[in-house]
PQR file with spaces between the fields and no chain letter, atoms N, CA, C, O and H, PARSE charges and radii, in Angstrom:
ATOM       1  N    UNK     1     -15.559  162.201  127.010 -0.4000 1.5000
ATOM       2  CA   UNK     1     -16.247  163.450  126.764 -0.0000 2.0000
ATOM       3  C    UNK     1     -17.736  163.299  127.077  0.5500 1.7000
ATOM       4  O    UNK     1     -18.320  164.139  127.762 -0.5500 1.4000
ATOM       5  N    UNK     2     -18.388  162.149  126.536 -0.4000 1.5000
ATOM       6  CA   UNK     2     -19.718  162.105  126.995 -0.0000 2.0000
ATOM       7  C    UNK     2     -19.654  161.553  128.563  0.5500 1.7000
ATOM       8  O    UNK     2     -20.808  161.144  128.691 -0.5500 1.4000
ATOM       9  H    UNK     2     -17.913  161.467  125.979  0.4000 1.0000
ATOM      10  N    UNK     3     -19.213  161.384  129.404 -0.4000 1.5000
ATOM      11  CA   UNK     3     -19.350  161.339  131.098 -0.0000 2.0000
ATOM      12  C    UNK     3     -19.125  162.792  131.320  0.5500 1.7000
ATOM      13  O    UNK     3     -19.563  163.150  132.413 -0.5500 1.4000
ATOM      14  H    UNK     3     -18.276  161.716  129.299  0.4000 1.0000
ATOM      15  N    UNK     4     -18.663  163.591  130.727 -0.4000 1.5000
ATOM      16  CA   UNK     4     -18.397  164.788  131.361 -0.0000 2.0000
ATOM      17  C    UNK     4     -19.667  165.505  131.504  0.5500 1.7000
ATOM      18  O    UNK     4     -20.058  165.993  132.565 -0.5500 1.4000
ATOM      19  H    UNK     4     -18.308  163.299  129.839  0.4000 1.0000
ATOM      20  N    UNK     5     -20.481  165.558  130.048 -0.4000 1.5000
ATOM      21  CA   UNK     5     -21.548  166.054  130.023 -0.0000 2.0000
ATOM      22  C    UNK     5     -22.841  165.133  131.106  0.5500 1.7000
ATOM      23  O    UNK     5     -23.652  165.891  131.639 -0.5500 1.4000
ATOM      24  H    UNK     5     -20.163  165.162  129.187  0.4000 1.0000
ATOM      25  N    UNK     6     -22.981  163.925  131.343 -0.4000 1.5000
ATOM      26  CA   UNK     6     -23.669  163.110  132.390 -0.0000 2.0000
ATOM      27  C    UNK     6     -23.314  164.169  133.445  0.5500 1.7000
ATOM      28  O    UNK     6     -24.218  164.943  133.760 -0.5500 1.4000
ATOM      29  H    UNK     6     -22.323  163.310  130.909  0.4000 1.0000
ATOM      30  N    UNK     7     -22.061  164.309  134.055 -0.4000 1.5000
ATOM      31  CA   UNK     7     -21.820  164.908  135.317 -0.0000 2.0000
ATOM      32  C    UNK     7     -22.366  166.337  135.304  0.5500 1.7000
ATOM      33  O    UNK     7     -22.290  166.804  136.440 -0.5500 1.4000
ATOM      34  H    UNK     7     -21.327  163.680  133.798  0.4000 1.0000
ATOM      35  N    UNK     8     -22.863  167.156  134.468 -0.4000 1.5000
ATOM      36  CA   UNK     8     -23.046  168.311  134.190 -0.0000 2.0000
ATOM      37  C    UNK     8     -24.271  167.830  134.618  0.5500 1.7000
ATOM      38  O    UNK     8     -24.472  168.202  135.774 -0.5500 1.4000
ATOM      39  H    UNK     8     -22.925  166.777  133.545  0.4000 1.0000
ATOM      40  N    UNK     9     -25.337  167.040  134.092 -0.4000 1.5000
ATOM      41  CA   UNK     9     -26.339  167.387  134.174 -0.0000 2.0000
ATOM      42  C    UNK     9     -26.709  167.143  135.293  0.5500 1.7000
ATOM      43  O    UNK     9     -27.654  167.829  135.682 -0.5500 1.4000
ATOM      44  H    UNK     9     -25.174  166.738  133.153  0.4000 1.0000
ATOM      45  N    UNK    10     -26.097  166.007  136.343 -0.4000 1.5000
ATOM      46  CA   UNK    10     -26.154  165.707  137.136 -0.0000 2.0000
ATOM      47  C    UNK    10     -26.174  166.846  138.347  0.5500 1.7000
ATOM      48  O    UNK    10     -26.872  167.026  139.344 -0.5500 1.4000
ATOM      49  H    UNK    10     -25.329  165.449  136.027  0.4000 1.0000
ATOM      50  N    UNK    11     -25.162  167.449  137.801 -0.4000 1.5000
ATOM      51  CA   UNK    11     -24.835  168.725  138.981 -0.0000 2.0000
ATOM      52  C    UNK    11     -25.556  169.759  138.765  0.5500 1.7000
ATOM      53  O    UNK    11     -25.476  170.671  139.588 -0.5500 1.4000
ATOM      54  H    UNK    11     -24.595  167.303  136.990  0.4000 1.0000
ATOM      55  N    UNK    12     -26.367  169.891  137.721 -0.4000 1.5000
ATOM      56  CA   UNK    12     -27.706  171.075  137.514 -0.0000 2.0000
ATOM      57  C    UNK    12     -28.934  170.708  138.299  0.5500 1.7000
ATOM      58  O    UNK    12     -29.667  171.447  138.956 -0.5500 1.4000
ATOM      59  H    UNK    12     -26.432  169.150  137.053  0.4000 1.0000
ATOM      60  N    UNK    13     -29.029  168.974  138.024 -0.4000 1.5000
ATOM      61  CA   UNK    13     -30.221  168.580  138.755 -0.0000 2.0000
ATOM      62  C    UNK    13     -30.090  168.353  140.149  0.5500 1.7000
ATOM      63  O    UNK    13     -31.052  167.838  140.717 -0.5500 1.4000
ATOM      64  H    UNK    13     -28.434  168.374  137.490  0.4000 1.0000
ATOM      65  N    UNK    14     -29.159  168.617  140.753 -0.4000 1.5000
ATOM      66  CA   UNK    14     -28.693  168.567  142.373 -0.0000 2.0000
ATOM      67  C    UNK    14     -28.996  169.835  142.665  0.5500 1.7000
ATOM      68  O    UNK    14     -29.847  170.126  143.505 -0.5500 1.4000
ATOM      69  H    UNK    14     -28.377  169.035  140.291  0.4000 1.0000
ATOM      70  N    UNK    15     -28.194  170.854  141.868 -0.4000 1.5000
ATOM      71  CA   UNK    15     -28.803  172.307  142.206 -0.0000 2.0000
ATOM      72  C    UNK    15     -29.926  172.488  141.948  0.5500 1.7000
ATOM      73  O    UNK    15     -30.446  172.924  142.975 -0.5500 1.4000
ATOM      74  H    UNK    15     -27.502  170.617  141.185  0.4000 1.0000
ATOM      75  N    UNK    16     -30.550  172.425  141.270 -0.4000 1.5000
ATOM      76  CA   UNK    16     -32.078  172.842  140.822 -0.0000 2.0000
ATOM      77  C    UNK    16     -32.899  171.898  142.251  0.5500 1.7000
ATOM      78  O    UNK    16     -33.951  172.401  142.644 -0.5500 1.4000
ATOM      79  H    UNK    16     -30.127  172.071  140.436  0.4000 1.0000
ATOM      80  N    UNK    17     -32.547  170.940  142.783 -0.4000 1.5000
ATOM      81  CA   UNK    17     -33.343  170.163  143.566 -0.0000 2.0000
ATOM      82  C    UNK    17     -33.258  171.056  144.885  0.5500 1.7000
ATOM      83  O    UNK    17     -34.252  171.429  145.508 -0.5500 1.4000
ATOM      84  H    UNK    17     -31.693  170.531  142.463  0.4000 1.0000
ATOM      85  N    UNK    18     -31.847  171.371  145.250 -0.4000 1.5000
ATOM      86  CA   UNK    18     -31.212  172.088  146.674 -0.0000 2.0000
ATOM      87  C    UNK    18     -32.074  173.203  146.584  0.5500 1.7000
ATOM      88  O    UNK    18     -32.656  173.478  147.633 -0.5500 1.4000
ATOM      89  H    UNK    18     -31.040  171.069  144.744  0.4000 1.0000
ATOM      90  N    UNK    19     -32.432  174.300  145.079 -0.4000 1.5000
ATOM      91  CA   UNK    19     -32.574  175.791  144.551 -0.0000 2.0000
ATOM      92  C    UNK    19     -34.643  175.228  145.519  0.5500 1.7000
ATOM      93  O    UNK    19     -35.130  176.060  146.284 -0.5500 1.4000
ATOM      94  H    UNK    19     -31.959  174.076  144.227  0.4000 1.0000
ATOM      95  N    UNK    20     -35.165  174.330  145.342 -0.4000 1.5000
ATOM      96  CA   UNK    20     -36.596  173.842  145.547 -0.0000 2.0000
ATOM      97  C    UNK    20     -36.613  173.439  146.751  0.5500 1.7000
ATOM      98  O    UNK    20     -37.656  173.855  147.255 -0.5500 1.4000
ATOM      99  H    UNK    20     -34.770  173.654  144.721  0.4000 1.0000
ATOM     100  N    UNK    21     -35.665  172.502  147.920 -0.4000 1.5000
ATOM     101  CA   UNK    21     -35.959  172.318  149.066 -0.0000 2.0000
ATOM     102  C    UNK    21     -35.578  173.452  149.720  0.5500 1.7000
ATOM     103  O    UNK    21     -36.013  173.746  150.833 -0.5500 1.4000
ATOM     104  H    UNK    21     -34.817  172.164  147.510  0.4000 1.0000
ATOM     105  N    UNK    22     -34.695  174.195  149.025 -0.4000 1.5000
ATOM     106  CA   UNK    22     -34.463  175.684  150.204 -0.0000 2.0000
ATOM     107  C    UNK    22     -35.463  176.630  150.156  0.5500 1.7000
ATOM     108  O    UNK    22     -35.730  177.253  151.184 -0.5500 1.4000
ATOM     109  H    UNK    22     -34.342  173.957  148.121  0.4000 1.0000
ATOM     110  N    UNK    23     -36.278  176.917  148.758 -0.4000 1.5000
ATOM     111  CA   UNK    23     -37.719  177.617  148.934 -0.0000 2.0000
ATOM     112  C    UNK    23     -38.661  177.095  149.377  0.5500 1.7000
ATOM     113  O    UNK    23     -39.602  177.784  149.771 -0.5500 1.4000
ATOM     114  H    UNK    23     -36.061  176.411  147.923  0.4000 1.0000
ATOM     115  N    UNK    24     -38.694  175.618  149.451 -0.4000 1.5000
ATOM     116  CA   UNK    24     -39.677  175.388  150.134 -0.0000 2.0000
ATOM     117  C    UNK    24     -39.436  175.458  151.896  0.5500 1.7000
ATOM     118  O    UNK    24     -40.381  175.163  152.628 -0.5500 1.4000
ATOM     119  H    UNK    24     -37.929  175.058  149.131  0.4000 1.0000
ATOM     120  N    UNK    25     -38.738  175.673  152.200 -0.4000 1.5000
ATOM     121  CA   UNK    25     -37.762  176.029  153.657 -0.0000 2.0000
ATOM     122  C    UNK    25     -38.106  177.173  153.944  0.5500 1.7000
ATOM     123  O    UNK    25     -38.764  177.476  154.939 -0.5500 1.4000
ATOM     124  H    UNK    25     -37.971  175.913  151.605  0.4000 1.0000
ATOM     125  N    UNK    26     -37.722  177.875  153.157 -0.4000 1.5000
ATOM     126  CA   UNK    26     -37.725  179.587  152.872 -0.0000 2.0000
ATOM     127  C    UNK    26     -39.508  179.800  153.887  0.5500 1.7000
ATOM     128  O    UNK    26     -39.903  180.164  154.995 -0.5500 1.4000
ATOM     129  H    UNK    26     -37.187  177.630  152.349  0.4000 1.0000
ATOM     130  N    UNK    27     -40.175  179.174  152.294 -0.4000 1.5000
ATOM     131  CA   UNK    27     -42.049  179.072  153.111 -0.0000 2.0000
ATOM     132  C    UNK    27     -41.999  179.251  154.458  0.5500 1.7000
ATOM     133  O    UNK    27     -42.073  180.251  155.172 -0.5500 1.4000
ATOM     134  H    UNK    27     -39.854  178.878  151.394  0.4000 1.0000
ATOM     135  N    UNK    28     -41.812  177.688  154.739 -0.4000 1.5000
ATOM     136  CA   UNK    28     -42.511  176.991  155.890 -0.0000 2.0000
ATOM     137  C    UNK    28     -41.590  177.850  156.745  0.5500 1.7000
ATOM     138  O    UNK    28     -42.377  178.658  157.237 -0.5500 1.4000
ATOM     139  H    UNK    28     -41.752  176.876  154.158  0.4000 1.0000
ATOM     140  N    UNK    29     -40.835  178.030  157.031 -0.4000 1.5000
ATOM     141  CA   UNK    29     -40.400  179.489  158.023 -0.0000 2.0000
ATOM     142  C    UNK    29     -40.853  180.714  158.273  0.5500 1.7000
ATOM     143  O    UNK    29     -40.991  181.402  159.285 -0.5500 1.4000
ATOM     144  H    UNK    29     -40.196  177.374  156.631  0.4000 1.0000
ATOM     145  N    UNK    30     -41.063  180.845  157.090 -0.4000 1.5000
ATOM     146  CA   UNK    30     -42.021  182.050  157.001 -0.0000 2.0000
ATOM     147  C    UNK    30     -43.535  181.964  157.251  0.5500 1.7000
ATOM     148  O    UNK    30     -44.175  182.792  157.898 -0.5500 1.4000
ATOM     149  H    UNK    30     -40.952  180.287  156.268  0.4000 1.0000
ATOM     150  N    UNK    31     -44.026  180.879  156.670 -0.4000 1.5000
ATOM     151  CA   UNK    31     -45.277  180.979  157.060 -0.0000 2.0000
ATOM     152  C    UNK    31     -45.898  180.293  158.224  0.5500 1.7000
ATOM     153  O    UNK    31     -46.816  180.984  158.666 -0.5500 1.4000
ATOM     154  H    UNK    31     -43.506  180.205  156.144  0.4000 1.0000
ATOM     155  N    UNK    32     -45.725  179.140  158.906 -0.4000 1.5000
ATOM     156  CA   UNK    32     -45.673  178.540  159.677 -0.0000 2.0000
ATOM     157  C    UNK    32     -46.149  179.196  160.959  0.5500 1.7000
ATOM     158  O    UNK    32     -47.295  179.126  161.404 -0.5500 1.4000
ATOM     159  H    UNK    32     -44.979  178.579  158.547  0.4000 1.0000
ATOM     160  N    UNK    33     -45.292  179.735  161.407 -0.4000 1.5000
ATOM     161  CA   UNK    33     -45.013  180.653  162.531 -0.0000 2.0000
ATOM     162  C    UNK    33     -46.697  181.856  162.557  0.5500 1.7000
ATOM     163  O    UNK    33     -47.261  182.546  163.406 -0.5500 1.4000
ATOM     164  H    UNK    33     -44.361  179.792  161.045  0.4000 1.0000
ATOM     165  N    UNK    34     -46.827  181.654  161.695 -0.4000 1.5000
ATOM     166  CA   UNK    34     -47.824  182.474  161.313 -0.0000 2.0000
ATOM     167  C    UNK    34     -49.323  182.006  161.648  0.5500 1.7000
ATOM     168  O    UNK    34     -50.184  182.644  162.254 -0.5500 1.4000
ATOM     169  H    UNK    34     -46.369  181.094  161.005  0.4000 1.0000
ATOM     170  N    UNK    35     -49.418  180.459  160.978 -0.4000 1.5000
ATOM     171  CA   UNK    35     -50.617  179.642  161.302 -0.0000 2.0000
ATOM     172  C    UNK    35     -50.335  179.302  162.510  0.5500 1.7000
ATOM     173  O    UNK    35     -51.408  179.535  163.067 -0.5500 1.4000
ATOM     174  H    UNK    35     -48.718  179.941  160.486  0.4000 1.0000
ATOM     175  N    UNK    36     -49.650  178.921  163.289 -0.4000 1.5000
ATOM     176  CA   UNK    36     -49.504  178.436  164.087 -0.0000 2.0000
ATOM     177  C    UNK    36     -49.834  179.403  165.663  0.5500 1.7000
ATOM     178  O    UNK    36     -50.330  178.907  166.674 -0.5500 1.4000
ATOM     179  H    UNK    36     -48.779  178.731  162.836  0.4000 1.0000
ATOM     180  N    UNK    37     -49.394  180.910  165.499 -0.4000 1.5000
ATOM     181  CA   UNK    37     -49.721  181.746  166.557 -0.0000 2.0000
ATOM     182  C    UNK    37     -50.959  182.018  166.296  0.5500 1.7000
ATOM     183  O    UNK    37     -51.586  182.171  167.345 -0.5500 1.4000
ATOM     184  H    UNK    37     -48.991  181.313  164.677  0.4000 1.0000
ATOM     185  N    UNK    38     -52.028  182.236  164.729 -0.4000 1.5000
ATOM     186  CA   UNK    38     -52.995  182.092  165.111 -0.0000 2.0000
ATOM     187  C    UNK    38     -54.288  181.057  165.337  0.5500 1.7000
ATOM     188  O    UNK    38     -55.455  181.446  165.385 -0.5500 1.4000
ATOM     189  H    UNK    38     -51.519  182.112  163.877  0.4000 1.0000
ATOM     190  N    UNK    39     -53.894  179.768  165.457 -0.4000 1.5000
ATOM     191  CA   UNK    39     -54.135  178.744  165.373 -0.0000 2.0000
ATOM     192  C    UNK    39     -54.702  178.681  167.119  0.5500 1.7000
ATOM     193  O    UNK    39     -55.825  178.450  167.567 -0.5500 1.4000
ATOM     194  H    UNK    39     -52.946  179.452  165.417  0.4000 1.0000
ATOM     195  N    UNK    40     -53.238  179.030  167.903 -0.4000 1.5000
ATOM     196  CA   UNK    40     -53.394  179.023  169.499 -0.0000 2.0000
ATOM     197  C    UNK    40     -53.824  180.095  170.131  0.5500 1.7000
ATOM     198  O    UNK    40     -54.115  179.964  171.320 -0.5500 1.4000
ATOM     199  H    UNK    40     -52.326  179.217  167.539  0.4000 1.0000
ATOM     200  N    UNK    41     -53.970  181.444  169.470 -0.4000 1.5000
ATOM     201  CA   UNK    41     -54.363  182.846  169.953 -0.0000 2.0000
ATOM     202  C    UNK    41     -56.003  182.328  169.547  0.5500 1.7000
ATOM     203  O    UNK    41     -56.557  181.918  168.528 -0.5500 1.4000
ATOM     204  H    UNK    41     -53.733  181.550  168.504  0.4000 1.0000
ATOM     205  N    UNK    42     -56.540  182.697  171.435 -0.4000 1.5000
ATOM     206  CA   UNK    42     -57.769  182.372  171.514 -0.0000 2.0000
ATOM     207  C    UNK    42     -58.756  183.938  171.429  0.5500 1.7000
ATOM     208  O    UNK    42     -58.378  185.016  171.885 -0.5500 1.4000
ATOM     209  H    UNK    42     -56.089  183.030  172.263  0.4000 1.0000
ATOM     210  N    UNK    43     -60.178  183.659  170.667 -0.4000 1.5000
ATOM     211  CA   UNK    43     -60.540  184.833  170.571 -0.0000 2.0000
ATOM     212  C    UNK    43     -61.430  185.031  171.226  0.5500 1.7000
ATOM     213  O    UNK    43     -62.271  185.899  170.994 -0.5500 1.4000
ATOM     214  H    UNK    43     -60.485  182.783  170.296  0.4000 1.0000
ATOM     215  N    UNK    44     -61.434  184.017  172.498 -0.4000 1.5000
ATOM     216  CA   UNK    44     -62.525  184.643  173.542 -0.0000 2.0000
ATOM     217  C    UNK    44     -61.852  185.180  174.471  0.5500 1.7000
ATOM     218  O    UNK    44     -62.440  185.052  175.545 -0.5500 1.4000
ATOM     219  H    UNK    44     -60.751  183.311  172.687  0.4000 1.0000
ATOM     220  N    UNK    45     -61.051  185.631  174.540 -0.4000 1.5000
ATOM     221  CA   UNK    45     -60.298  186.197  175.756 -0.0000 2.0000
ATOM     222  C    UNK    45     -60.874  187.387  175.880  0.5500 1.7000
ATOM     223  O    UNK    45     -61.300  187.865  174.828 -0.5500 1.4000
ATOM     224  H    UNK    45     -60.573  185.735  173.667  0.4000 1.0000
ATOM     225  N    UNK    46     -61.044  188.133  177.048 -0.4000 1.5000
ATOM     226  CA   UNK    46     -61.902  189.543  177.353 -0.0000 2.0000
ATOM     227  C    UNK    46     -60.162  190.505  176.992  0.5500 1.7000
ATOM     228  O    UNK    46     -58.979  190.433  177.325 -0.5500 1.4000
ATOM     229  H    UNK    46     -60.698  187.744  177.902  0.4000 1.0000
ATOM     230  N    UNK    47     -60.701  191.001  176.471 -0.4000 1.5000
ATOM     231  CA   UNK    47     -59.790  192.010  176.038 -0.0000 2.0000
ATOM     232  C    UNK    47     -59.926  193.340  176.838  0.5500 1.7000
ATOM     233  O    UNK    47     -60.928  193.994  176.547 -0.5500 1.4000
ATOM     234  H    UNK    47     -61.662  191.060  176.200  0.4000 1.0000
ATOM     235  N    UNK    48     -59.061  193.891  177.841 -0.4000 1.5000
ATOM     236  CA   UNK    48     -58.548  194.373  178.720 -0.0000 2.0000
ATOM     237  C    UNK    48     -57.984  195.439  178.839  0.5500 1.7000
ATOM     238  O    UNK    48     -57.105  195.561  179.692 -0.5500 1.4000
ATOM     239  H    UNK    48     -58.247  193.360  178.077  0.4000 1.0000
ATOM     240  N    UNK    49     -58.336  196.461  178.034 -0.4000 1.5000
ATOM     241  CA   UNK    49     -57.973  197.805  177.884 -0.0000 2.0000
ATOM     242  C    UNK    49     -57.766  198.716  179.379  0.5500 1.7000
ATOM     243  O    UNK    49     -58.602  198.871  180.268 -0.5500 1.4000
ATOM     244  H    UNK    49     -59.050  196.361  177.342  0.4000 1.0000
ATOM     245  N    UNK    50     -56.451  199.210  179.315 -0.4000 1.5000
ATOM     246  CA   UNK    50     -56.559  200.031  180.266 -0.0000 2.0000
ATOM     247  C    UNK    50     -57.165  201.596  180.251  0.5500 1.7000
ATOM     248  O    UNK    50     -56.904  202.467  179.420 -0.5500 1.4000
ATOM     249  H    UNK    50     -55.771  199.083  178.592  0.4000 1.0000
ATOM     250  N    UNK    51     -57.938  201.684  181.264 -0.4000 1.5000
ATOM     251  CA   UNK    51     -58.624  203.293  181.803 -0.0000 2.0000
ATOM     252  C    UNK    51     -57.989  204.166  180.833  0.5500 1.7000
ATOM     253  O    UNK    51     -56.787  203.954  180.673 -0.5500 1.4000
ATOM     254  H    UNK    51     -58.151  200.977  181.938  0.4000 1.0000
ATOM     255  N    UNK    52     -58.523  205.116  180.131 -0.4000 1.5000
ATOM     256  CA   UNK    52     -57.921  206.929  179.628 -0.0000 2.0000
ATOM     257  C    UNK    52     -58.193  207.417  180.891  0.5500 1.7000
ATOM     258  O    UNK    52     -57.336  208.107  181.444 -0.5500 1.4000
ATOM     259  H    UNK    52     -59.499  205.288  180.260  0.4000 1.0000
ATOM     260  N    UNK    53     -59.149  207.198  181.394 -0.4000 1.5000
ATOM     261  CA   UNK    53     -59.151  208.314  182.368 -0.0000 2.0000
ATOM     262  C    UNK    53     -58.966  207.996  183.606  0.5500 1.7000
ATOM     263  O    UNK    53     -58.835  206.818  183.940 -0.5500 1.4000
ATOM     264  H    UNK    53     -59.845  206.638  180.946  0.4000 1.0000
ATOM     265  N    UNK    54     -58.929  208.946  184.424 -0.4000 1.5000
ATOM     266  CA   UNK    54     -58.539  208.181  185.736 -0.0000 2.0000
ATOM     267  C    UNK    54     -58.737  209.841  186.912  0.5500 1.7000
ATOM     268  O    UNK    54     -58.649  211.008  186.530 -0.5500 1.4000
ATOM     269  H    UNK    54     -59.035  209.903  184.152  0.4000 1.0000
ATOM     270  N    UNK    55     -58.969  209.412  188.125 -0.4000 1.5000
ATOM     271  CA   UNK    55     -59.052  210.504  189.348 -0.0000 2.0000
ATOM     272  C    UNK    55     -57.858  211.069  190.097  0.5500 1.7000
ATOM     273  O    UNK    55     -56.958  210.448  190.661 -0.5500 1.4000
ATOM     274  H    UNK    55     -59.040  208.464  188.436  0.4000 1.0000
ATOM     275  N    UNK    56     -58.016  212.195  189.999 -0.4000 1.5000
ATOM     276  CA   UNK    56     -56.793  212.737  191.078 -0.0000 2.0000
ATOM     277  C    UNK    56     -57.281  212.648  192.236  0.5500 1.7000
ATOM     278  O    UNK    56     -58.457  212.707  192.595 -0.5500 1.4000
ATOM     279  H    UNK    56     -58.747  212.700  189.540  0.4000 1.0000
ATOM     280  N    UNK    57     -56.311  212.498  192.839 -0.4000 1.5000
ATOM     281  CA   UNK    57     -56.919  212.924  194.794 -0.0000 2.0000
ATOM     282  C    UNK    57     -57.110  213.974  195.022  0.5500 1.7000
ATOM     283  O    UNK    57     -56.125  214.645  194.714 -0.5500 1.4000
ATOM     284  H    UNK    57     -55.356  212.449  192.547  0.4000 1.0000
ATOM     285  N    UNK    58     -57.879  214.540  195.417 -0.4000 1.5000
ATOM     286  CA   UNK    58     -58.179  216.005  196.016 -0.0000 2.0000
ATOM     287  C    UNK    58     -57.363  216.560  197.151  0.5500 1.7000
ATOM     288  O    UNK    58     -57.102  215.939  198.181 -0.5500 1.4000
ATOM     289  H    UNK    58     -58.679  213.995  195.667  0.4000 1.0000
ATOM     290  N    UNK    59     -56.969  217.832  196.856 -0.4000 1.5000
ATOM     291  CA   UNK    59     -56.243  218.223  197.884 -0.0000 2.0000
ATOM     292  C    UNK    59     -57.028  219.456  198.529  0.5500 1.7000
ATOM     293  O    UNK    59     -57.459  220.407  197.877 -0.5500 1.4000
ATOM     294  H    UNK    59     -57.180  218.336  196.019  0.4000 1.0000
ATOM     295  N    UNK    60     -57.157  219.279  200.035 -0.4000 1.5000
ATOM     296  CA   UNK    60     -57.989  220.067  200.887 -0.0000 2.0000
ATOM     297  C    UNK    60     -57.055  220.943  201.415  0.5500 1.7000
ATOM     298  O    UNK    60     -55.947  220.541  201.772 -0.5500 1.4000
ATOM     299  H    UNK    60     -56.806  218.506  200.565  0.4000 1.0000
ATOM     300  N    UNK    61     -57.433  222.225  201.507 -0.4000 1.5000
ATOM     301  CA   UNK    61     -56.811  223.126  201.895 -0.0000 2.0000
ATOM     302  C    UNK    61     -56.894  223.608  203.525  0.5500 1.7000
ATOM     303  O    UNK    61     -56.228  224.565  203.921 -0.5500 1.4000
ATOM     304  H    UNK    61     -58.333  222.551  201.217  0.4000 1.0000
């Protein structure tokens, strides 16, 4: 009877360990991706907007 309860606790502290490396998983997936694009996104790049406006060709009669 007392090994049964050992194995209990055993199998709470396996889950509770799995329940902590999968949030910490959870994070670094989530956040990662995050530092990392702006880490390499450079902010001197000339930023490149295209024209609103723009010319028609004239048509001669």
């Amino acid at each position: 009877m007392n090994s049964n309860s050992q194995s209990a606790n055993t199998d709470t502290y396996s889950h509770r360990l799995a329940d902590i490396v999968g949030t910490a998983i959870a994070l670094l997936t989530l956040t990662v991706p995050v530092f990392v694009i702006a880490h390499y996104s450079s902010t001197n790049l000339p930023y490149n907007q295209p024209s609103l406006t723009y010319s028609l060709p004239r048509m001669d009669d």
